[in-house]
C-alpha positions as YAML, in Angstrom:
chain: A
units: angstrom
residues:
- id: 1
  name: UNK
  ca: [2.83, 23.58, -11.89]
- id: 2
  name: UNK
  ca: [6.52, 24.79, -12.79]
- id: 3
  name: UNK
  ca: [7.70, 22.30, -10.30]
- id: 4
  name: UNK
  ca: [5.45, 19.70, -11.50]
- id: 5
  name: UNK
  ca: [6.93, 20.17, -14.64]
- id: 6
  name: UNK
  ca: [10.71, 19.96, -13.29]
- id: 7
  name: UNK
  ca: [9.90, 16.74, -11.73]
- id: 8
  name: UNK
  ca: [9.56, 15.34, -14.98]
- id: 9
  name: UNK
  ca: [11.32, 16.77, -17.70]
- id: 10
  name: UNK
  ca: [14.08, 17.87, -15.76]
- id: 11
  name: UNK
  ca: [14.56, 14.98, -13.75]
- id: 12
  name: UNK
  ca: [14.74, 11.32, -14.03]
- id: 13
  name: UNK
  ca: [12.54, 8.23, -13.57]
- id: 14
  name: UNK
  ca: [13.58, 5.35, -11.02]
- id: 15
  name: UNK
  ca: [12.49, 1.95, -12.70]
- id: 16
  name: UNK
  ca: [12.26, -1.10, -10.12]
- id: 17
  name: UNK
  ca: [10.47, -4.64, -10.99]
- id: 18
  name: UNK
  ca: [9.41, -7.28, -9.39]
- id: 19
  name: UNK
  ca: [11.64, -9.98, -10.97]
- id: 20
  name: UNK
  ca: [10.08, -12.97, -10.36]
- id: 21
  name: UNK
  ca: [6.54, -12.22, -12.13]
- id: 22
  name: UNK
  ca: [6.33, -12.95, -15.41]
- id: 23
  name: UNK
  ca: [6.35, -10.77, -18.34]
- id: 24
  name: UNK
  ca: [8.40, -7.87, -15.98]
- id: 25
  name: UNK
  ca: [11.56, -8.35, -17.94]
- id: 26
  name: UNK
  ca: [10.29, -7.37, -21.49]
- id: 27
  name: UNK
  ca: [7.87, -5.01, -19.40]
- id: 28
  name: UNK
  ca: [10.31, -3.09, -17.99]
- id: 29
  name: UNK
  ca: [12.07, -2.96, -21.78]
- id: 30
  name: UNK
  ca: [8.79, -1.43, -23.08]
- id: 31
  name: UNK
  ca: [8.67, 1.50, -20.57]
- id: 32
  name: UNK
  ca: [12.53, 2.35, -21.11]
- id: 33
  name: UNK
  ca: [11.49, 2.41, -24.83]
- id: 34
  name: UNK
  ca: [8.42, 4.97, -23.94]
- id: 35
  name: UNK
  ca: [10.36, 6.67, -21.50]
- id: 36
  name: UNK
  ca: [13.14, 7.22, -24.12]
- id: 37
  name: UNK
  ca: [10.61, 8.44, -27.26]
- id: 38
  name: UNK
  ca: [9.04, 10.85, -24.38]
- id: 39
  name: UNK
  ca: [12.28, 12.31, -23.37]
- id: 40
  name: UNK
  ca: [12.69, 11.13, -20.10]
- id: 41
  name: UNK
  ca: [15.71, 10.15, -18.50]
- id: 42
  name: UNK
  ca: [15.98, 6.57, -16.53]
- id: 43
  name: UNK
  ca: [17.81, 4.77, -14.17]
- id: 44
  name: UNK
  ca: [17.82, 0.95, -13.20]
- id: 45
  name: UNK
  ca: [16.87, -0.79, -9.30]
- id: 46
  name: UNK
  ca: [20.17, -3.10, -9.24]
- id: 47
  name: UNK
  ca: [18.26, -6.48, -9.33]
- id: 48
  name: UNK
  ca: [15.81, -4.66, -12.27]
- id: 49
  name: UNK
  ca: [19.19, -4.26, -14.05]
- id: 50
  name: UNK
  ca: [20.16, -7.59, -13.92]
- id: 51
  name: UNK
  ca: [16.67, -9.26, -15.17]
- id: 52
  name: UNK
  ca: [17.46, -7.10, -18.20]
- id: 53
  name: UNK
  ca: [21.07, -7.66, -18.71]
- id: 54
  name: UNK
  ca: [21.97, -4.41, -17.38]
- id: 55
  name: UNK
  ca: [23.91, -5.17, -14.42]
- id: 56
  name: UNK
  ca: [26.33, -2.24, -14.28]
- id: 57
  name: UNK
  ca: [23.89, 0.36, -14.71]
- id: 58
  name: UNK
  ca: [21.19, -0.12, -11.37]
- id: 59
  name: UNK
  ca: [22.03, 0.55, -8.19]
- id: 60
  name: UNK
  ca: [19.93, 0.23, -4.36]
- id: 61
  name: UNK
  ca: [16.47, 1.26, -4.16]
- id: 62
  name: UNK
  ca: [17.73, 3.27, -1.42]
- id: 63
  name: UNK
  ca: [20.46, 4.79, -3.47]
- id: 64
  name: UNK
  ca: [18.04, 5.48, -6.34]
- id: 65
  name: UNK
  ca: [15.81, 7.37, -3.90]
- id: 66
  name: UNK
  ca: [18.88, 10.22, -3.92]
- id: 67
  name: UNK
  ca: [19.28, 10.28, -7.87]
- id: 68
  name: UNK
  ca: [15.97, 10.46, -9.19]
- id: 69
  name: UNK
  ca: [12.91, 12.46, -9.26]
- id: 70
  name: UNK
  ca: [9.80, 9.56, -9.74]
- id: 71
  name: UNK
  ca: [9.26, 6.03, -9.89]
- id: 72
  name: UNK
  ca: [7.99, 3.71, -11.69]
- id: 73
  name: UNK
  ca: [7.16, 0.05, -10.17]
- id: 74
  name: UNK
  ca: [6.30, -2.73, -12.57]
- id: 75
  name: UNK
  ca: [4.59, -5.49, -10.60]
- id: 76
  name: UNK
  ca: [1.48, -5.65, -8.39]
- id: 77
  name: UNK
  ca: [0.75, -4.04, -5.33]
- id: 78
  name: UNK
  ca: [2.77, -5.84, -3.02]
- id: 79
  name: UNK
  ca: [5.60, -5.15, -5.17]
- id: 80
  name: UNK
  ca: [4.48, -1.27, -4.73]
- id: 81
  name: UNK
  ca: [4.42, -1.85, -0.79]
- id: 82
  name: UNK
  ca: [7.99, -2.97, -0.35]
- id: 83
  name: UNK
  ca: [9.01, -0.15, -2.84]
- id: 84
  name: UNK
  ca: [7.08, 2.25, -0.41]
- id: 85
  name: UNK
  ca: [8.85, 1.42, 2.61]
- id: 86
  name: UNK
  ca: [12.20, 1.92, 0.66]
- id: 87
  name: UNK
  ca: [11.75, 5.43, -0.01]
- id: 88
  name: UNK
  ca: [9.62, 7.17, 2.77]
- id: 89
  name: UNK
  ca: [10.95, 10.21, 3.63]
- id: 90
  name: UNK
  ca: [11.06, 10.92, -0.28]
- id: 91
  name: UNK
  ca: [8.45, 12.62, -1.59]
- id: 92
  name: UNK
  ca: [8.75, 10.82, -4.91]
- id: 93
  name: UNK
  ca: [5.64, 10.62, -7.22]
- id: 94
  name: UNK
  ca: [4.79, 6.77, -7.88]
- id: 95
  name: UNK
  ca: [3.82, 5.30, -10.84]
- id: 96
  name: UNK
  ca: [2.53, 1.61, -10.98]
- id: 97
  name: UNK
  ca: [2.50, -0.56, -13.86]
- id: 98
  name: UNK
  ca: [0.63, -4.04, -13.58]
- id: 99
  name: UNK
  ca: [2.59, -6.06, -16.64]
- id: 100
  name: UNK
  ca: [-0.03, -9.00, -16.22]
- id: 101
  name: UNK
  ca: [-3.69, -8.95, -15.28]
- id: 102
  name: UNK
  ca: [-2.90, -9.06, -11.30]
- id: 103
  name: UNK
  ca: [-5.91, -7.83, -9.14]
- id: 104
  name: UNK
  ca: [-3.82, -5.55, -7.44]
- id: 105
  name: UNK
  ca: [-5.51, -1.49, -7.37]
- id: 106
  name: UNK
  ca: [-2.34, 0.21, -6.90]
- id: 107
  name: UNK
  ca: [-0.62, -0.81, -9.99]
- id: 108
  name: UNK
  ca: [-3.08, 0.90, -12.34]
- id: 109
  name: UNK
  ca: [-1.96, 1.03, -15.31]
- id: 110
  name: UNK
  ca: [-1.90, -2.09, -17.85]
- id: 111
  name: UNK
  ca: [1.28, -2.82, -20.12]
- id: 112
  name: UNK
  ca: [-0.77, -1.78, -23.26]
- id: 113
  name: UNK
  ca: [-1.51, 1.17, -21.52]
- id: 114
  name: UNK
  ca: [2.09, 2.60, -20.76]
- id: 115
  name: UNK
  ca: [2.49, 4.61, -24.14]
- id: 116
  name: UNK
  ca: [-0.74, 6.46, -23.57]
- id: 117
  name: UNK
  ca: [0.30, 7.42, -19.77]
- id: 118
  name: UNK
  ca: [3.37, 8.28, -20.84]
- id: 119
  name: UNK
  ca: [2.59, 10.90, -23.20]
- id: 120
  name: UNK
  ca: [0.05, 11.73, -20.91]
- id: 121
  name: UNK
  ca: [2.92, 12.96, -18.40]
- id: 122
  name: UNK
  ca: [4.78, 14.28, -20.79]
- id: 123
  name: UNK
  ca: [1.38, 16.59, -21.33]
- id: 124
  name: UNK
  ca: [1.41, 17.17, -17.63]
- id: 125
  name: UNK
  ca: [-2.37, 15.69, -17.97]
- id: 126
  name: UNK
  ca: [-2.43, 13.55, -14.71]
- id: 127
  name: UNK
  ca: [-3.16, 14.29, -10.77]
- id: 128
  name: UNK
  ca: [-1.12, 13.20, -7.70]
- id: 129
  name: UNK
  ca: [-2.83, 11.13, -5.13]
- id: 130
  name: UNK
  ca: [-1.57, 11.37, -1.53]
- id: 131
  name: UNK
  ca: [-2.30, 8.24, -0.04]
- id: 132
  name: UNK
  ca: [-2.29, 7.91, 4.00]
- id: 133
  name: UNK
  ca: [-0.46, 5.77, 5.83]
- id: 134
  name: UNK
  ca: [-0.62, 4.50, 9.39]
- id: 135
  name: UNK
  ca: [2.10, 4.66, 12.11]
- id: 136
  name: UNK
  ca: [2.07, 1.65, 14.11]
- id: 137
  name: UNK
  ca: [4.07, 1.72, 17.96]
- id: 138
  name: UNK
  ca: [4.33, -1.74, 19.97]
- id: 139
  name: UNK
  ca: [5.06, -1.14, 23.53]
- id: 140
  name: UNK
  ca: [6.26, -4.49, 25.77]
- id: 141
  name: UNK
  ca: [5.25, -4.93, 29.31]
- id: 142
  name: UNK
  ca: [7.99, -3.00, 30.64]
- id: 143
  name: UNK
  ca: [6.92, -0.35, 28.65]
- id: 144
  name: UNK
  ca: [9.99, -0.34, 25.78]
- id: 145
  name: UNK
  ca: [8.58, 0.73, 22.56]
- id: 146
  name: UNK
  ca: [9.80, -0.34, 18.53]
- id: 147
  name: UNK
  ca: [8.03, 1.69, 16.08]
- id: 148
  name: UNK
  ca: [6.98, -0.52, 13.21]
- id: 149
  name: UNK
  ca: [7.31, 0.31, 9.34]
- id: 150
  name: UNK
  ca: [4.88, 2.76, 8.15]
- id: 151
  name: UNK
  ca: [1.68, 0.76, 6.69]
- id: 152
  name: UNK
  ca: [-0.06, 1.89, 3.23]
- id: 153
  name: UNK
  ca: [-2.55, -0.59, 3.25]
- id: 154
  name: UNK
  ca: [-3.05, -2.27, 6.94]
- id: 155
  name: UNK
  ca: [-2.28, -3.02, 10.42]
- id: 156
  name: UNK
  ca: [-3.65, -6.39, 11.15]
- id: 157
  name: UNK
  ca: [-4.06, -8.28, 14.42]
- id: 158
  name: UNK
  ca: [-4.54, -12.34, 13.65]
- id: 159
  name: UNK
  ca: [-3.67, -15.74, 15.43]
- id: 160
  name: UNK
  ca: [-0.71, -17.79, 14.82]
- id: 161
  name: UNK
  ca: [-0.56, -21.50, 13.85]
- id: 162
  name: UNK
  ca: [-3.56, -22.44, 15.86]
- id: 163
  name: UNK
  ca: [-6.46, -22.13, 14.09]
- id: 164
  name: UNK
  ca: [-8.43, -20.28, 16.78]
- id: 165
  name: UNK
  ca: [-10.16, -17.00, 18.61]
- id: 166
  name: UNK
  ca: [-8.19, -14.31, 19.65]
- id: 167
  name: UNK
  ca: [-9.49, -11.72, 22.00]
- id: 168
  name: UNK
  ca: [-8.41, -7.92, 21.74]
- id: 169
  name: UNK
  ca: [-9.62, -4.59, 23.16]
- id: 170
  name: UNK
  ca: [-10.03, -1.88, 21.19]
- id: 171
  name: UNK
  ca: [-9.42, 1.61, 22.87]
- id: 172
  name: UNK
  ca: [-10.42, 5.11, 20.59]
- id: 173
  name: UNK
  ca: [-8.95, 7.54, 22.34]
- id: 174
  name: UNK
  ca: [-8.18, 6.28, 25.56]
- id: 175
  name: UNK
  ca: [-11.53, 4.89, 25.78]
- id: 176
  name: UNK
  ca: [-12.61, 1.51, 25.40]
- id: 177
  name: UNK
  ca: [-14.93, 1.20, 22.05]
- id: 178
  name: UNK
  ca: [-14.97, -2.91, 22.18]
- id: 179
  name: UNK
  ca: [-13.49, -6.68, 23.09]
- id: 180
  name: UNK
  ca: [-13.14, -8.13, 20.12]
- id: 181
  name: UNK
  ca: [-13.56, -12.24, 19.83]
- id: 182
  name: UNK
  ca: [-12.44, -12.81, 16.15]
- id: 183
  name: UNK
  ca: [-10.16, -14.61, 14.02]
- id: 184
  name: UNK
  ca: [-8.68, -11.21, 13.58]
- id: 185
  name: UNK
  ca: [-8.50, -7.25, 13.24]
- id: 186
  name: UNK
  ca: [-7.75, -5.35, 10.37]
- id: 187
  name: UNK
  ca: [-7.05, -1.36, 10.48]
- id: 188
  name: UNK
  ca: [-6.64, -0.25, 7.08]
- id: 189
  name: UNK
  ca: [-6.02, 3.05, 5.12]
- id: 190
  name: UNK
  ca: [-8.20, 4.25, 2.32]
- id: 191
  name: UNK
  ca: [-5.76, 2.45, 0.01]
- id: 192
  name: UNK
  ca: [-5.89, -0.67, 1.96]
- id: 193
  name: UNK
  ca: [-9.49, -0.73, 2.12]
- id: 194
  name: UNK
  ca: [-9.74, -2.16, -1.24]
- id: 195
  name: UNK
  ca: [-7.23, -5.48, 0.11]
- id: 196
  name: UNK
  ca: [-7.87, -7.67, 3.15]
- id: 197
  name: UNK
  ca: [-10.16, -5.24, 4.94]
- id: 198
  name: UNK
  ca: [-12.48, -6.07, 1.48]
- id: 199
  name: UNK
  ca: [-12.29, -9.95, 1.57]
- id: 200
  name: UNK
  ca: [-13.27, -9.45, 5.50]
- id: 201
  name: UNK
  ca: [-16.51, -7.50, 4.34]
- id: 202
  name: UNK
  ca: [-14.45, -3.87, 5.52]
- id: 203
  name: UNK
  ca: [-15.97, -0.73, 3.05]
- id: 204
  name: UNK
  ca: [-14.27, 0.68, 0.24]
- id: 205
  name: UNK
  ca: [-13.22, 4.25, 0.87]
- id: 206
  name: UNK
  ca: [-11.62, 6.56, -2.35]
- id: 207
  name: UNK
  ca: [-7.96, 6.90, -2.00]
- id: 208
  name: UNK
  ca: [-8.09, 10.91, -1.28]
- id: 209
  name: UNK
  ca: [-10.42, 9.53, 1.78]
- id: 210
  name: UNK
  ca: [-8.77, 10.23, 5.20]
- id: 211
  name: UNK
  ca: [-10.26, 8.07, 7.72]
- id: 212
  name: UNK
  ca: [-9.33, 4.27, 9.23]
- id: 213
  name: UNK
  ca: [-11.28, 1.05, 8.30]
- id: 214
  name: UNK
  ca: [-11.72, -0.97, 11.08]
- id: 215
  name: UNK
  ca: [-13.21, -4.46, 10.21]
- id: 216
  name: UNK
  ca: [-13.28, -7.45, 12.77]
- id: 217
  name: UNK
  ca: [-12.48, -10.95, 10.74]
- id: 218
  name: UNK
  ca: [-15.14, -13.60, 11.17]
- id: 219
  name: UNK
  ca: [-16.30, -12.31, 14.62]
- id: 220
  name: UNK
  ca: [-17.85, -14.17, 16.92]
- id: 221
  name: UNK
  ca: [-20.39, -11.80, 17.98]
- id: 222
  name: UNK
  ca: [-22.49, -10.88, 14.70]
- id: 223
  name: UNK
  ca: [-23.14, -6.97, 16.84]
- id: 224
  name: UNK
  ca: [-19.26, -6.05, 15.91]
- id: 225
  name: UNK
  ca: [-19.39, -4.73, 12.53]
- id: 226
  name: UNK
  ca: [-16.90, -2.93, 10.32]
- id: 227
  name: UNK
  ca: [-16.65, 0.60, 11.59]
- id: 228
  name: UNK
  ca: [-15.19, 3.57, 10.00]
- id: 229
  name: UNK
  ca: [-12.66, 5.79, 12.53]
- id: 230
  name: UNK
  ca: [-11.38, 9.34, 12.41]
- id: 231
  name: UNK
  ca: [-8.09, 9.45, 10.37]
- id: 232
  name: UNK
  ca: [-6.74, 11.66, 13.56]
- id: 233
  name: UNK
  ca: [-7.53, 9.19, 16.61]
- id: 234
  name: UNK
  ca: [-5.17, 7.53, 18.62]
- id: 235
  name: UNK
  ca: [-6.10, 3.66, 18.69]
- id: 236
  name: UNK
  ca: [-4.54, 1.20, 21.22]
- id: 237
  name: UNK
  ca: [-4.72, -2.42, 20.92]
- id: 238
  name: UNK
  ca: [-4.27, -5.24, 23.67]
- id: 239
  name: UNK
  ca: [-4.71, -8.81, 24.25]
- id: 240
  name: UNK
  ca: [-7.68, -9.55, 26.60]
- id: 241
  name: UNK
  ca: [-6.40, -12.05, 28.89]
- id: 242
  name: UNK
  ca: [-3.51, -14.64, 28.60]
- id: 243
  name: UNK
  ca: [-3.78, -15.33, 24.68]
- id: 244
  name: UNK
  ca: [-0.64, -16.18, 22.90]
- id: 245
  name: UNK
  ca: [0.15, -16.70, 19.12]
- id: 246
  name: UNK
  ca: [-1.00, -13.39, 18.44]
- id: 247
  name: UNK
  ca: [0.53, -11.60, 15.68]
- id: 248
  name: UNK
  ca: [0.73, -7.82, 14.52]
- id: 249
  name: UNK
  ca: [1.31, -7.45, 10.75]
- id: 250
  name: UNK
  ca: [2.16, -4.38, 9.14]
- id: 251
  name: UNK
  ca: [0.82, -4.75, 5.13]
- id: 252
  name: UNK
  ca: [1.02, -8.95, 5.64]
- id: 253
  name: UNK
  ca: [4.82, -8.08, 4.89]
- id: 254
  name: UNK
  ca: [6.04, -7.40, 8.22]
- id: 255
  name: UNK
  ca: [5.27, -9.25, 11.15]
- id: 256
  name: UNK
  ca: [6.16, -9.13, 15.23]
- id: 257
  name: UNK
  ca: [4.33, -11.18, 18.25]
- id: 258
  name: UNK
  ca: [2.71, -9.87, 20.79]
- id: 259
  name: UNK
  ca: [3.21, -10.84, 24.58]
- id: 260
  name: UNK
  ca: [-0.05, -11.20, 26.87]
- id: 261
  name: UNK
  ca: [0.56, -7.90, 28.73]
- id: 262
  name: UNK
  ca: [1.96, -6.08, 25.26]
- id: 263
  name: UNK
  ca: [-0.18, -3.10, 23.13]
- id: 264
  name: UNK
  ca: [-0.02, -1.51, 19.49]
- id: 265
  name: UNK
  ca: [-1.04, 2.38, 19.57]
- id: 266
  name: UNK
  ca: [-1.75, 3.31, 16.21]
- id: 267
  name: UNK
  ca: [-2.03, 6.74, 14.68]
- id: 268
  name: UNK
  ca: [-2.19, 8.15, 11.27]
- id: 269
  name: UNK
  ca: [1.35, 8.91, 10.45]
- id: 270
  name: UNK
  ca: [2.54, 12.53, 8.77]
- id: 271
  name: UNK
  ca: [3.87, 10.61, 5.86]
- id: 272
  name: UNK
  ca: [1.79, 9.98, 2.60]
- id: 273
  name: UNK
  ca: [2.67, 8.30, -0.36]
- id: 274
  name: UNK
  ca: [2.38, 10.40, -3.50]
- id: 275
  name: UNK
  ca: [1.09, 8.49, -6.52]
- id: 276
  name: UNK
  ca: [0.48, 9.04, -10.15]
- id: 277
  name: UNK
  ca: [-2.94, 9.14, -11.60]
- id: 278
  name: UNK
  ca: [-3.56, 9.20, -14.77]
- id: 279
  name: UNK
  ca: [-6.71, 10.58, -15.88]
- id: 280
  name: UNK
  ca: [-7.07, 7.73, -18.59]
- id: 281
  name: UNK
  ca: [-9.10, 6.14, -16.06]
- id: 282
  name: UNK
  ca: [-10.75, 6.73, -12.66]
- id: 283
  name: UNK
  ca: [-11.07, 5.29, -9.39]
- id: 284
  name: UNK
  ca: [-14.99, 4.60, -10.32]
- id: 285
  name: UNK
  ca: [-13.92, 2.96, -13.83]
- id: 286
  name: UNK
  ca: [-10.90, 0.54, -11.62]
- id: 287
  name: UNK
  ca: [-13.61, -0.94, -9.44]
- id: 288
  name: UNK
  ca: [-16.21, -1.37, -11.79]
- id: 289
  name: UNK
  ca: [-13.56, -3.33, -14.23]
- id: 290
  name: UNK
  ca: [-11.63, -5.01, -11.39]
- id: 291
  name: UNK
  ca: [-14.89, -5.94, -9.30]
- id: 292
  name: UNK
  ca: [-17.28, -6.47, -12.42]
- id: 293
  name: UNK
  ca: [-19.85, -4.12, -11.31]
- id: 294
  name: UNK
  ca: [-22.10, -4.09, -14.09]
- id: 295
  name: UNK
  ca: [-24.96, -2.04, -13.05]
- id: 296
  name: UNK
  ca: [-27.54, -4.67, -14.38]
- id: 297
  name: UNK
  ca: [-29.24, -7.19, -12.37]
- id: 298
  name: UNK
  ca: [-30.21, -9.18, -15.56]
- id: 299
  name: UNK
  ca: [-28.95, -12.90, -15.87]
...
């Protein structure tokens, strides 16, 4: 707790925006102001800075990840992705602030509600969530390997241009647990099982939940379902015959092509990404307000 407590009072909040939504720049203005009345100090992402006409004062996510203490990230959650990937290694508390009405889960907290979370830190009257992440290895025919960005939401398998089937095994393990014919594979984290895994018909898992979503998309046989994996399995991934056009994408950010004789072994990594929860809300009140779950079948 007395390190909890030195996170925050003692240190100093990182504030980085997505800049091209809109509302982020008076946003971003509003949580300096609540940050300020709560005694916290602040510093500036260097392109957050200049949306606010305070250009000499930010500086590199990557040099921001050395001077402060948490973060806050005002956007949705593909904002918070790229932010993620900026600072792992850091074990800096995240904080995200949807300035909109974006569907994103992630970024939690509404702009009306930053006052109240605030003071709610200040209180020390919040949880940390560590959220898994996936490690994701792709090893060429010759056997050369390039570890791929950590992934918070998903590793996902899908065609390229061509509008068509692609066909993958699926090893769990070092044994084979399918050939997939699908437009695509998604393995996703807790955290990503409320993104594309969802649309494809994946489960939603809590975000404390440490286990791997794998969901085929649109597969052509109706047997291969969406199946939940062991968060400490080894899975390998590989083209089943001479398929090209088939792309590996690590949180539909980052993207590489895979060669006919190429795999991806993936592996729950050691890193987690530490988030800020506060208990204003729950994970059972998000989905019932982002999904409309209502409870009634009434028309």
């Amino acid at each position: 707790m007395k390190k909890t407590l030195e996170t925050f009072e003692k240190g100093c909040a990182g504030i980085v925006a997505n800049v091209s939504k809109k509302h982020t720049a008076s946003a971003t203005r509003i949580v300096i102001k609540e940050l300020e009345k709560n005694g916290f100090a602040w510093k500036l992402e260097s392109m957050t800075a200049k949306h606010i006409n305070h250009e000499s004062e930010g500086a590199s996510l990557s040099k921001l990840a050395n001077q402060i203490t948490w973060l806050i990230i005002i956007g949705g959650d593909g904002t918070i992705l790229q932010a993620v990937r900026s600072i792992v290694g850091y074990k800096i508390p995240l904080l995200g602030i949807n300035p909109g009405r974006s569907f994103g889960f992630m970024a939690d907290t509404l702009i009306e509600e930053v006052p109240e979370t605030l003071q709610s830190i200040r209180n020390l009257e919040f949880e940390i969530i560590k959220r898994s992440t996936l490690k994701a290895e792709h090893y060429s025919s010759d056997n050369e390997v390039n570890v791929l960005p950590y992934a918070l939401n998903d590793v996902t398998f899908t065609h390229g241009v061509h509008a068509r089937l692609i066909s993958l095994n699926v090893s769990v393990n070092d044994e084979l647990l399918s050939s997939y014919s699908a437009d695509g594979l998604i393995f996703a984290t807790a955290t990503g099982s409320t993104a594309h895994s969802m649309s494809a018909g994946g489960p939603i898992l809590y975000p404390s939940v440490e286990a791997i979503a794998l969901t085929p998309i649109c597969p052509h046989t109706l047997s291969n379902r969406p199946i939940i994996l062991p968060h400490d399995c080894k899975i390998e991934v590989c083209l089943n015959g001479l398929i090209g056009d088939v792309h590996v994408a690590i949180d539909g950010q980052v993207t590489e092509k895979m060669a006919s004789n190429d795999r991806v072994v993936i592996r729950s990594s050691d890193y987690k990404a530490h988030f800020i929860h506060s208990k204003c809300h729950s994970f059972a009140s998000i989905l019932r307000k982002k999904l409309k779950w209502t409870g009634d079948l009434k028309i």
